[in-house]
C-alpha positions in Angstrom: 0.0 0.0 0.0 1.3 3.6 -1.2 1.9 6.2 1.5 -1.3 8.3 0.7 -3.6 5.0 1.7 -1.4 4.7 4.9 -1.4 8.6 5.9 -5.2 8.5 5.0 -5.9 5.3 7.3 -3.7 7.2 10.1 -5.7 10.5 9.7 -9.1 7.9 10.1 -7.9 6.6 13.4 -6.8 9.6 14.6 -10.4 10.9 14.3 -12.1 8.1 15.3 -10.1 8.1 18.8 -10.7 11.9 19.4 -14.2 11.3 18.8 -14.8 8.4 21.1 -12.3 10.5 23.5 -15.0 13.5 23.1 -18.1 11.3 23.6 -17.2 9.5 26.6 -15.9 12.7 28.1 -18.8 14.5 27.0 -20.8 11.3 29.1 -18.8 11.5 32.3 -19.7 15.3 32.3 -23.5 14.6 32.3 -23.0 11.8 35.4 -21.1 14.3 37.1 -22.9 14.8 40.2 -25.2 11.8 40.1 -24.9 8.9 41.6 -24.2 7.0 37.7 -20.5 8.9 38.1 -19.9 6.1 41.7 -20.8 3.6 39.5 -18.6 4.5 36.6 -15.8 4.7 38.6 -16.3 1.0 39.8 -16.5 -0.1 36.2 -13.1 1.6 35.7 -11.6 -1.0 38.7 -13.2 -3.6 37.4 -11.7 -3.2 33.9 -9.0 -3.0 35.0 -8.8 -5.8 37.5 -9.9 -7.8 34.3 -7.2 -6.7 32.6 -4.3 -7.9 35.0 -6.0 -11.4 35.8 -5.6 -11.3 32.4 -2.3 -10.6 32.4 -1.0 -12.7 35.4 -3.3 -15.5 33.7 -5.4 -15.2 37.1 -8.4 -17.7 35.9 -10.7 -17.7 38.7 -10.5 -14.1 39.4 -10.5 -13.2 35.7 -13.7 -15.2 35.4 -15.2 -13.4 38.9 -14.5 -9.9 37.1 -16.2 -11.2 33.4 -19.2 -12.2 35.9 -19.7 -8.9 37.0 -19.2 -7.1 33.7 -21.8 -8.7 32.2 -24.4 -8.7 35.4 -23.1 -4.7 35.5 -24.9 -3.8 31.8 -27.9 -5.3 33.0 -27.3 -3.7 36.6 -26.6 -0.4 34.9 -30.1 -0.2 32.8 -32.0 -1.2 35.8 -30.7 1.1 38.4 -29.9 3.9 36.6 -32.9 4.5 34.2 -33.3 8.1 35.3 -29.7 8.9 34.7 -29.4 7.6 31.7 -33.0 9.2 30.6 -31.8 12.4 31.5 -28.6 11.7 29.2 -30.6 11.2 26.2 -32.5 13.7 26.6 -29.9 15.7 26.6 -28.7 14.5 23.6 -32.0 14.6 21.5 -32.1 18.7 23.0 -29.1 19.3 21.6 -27.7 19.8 24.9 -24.8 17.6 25.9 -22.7 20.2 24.0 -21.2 22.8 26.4 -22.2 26.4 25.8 -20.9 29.5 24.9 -18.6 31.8 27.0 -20.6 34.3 26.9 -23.8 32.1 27.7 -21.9 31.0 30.9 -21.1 34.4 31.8 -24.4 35.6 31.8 -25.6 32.6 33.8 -22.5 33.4 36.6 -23.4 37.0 36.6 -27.3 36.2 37.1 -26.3 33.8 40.1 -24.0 35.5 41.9 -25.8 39.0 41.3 -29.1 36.9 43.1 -26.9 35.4 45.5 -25.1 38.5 46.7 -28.5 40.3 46.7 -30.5 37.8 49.0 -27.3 37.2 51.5 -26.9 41.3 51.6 -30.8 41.5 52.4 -29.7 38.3 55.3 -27.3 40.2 56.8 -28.4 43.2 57.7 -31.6 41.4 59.4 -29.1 38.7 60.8 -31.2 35.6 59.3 -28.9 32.9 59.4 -27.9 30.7 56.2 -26.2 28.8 54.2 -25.8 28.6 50.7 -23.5 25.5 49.1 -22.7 26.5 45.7 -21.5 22.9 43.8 -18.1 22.8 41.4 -16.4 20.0 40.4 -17.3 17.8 42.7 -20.6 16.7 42.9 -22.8 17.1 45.8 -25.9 14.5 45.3 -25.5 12.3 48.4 -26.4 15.8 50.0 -29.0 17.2 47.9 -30.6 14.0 48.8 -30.9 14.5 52.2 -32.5 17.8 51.8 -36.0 18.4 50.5 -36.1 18.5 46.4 -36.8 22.3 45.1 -34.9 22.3 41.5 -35.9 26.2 41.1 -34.3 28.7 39.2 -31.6 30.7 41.9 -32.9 33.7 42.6 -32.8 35.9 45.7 -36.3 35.8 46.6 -36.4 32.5 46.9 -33.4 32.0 48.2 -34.4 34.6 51.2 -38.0 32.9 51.7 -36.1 29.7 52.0 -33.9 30.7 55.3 -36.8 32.9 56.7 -36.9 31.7 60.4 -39.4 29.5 61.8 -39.8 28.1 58.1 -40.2 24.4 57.3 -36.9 24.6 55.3 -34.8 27.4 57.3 -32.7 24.8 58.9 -29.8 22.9 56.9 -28.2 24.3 53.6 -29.7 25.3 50.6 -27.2 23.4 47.5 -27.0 25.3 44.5 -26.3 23.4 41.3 -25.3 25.8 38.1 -28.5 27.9 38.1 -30.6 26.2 40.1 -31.2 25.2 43.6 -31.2 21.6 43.7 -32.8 21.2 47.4 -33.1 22.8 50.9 -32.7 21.7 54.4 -29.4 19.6 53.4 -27.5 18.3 55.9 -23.8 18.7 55.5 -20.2 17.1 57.6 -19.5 18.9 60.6 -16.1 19.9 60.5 -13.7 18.6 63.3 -10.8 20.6 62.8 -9.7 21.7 66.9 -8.8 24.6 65.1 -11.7 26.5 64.6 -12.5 29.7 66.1 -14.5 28.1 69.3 -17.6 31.4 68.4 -18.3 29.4 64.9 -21.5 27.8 65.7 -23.1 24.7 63.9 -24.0 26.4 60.4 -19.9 27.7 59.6 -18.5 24.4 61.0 -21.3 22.6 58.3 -19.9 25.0 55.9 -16.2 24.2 56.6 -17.1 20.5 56.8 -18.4 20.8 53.2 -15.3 22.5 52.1 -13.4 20.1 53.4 -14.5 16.9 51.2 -15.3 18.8 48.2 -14.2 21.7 45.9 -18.2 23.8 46.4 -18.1 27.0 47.8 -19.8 27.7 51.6 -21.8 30.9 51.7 -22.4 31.7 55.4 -25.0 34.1 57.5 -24.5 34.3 60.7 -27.5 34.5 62.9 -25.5 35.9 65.6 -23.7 38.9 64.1 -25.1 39.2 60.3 -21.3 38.7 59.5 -21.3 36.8 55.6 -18.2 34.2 55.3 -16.9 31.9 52.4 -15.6 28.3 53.2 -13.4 27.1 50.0 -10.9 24.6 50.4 -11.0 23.9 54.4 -10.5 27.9 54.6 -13.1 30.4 56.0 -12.9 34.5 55.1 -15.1 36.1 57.3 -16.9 39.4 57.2 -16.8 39.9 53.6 -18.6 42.8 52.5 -20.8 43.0 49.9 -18.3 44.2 46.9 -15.8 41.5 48.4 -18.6 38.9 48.3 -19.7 39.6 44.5 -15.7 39.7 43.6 -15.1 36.4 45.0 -18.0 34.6 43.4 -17.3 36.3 40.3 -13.6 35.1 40.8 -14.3 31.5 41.4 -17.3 31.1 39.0 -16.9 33.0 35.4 -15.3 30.9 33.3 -11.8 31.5 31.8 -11.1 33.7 28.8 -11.0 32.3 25.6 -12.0 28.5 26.9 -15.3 26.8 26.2 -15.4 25.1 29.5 -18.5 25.8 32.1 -18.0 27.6 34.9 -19.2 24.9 36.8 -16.7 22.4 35.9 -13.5 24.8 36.7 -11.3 24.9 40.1 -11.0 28.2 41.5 -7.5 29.4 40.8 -7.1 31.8 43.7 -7.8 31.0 47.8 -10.6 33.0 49.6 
């Protein structure tokens, strides 16, 4: 075969890989955050357990790993019906492909602009709360231990939700892109001996949070109407309203000249 039929065949494979490359990456980012992602990652190990029994000529554990690959398909369509609904619908939207910069800009600016607003209005009326804001890392076991909303963010909601003496004032509010995915969440209690022994319940949840995932920790205090962020096991307390809107801005617009979300970034500065 000439070189021209070779180079051609080349150029074929080279596409076919980036596209499978692009597909399942474009899969993984629609799991992200559900319970699906777990599963994927469990199908990952058990690949590649496969693979060394394989290797090592391991018989009996190679044939316990085939076993559960081919009970998994089934396992997969059974148990995660919704997740994979949602994936296709996705798909016959049009929507598994990421948006614009300028699209997610506009969808930061609304979020934080109704965040800032409601947590401002918070303050200076010292209602306490506690607003999780999800990155990277997704934040479903939580949201499922909270009551379902899956409202558009926006600060009147967000306010009626923490009024006190509300079914749903208690617990964190978990805000997923622009919407908030439940209320009344329950979150990890920090246990660093560290802490600053005035933080009650609601910033130690919110430091908890920040310490097993990348979300940002929006916190009211009942006590003073002081507003803190917990990102990354830190807490910057007393942030005034230009300081708040800065930081959110900082953390959540997405970077120039990229087309990745906002939500799917790590900050790139410390509160």
């Amino acid at each position: 075969m000439g070189p021209i039929p070779n180079l051609l065949d080349y150029l074929s494979d080279a596409i076919d890989i980036l596209l499978v490359t692009y597909l399942i990456y474009k899969l993984i980012m629609v799991l992200r955050g559900t319970r699906a992602i777990q599963l994927f990652k469990g199908i990952i190990v058990i690949v590649a357990t496969w693979l060394l029994s394989t290797y090592f000529e391991l018989r009996t554990l190679q044939w316990l790993m085939s076993q559960a690959l081919n009970i998994g398909v089934l396992a997969i369509l059974i148990i995660f019906q919704p997740e994979l609904r949602r994936a296709l619908e996705q798909l016959g939207r049009g929507k598994l492909f990421s948006r614009s910069n300028q699209a997610e800009e506009q969808v930061a600016v609304q979020v934080v602009g109704d965040i800032v607003k409601s947590v401002q209005y918070m303050a200076k009326r010292r209602i306490g709360a506690l607003i999780v804001v999800e990155k990277e890392t997704g934040l479903s076991d939580y949201v499922e231990t909270g009551i379902a909303i899956n409202g558009k963010v926006s600060s009147e909601l967000l306010i009626n939700i923490f009024i006190p003496n509300t079914p749903l004032h208690d617990g964190a509010v978990i805000v997923r892109q622009d919407l908030i995915m439940a209320a009344g969440c329950y979150l990890p209690l920090s246990e660093n001996p560290m802490i600053n022994k005035e933080l009650g319940t609601r910033h130690r949840a919110g430091i908890g949070m920040s310490e097993v995932s990348d979300a940002l920790s929006i916190i009211v205090s009942e006590e003073t109407g002081q507003v803190s962020v917990a990102k990354n096991s830190e807490l910057s307390r007393d942030l005034s309203e230009d300081q708040l809107r800065e930081f959110l801005m900082l953390e959540l617009q997405p970077p120039p000249k990229t087309n990745g979300s906002i939500w799917q970034r790590r900050g790139k500065k410390n509160g």
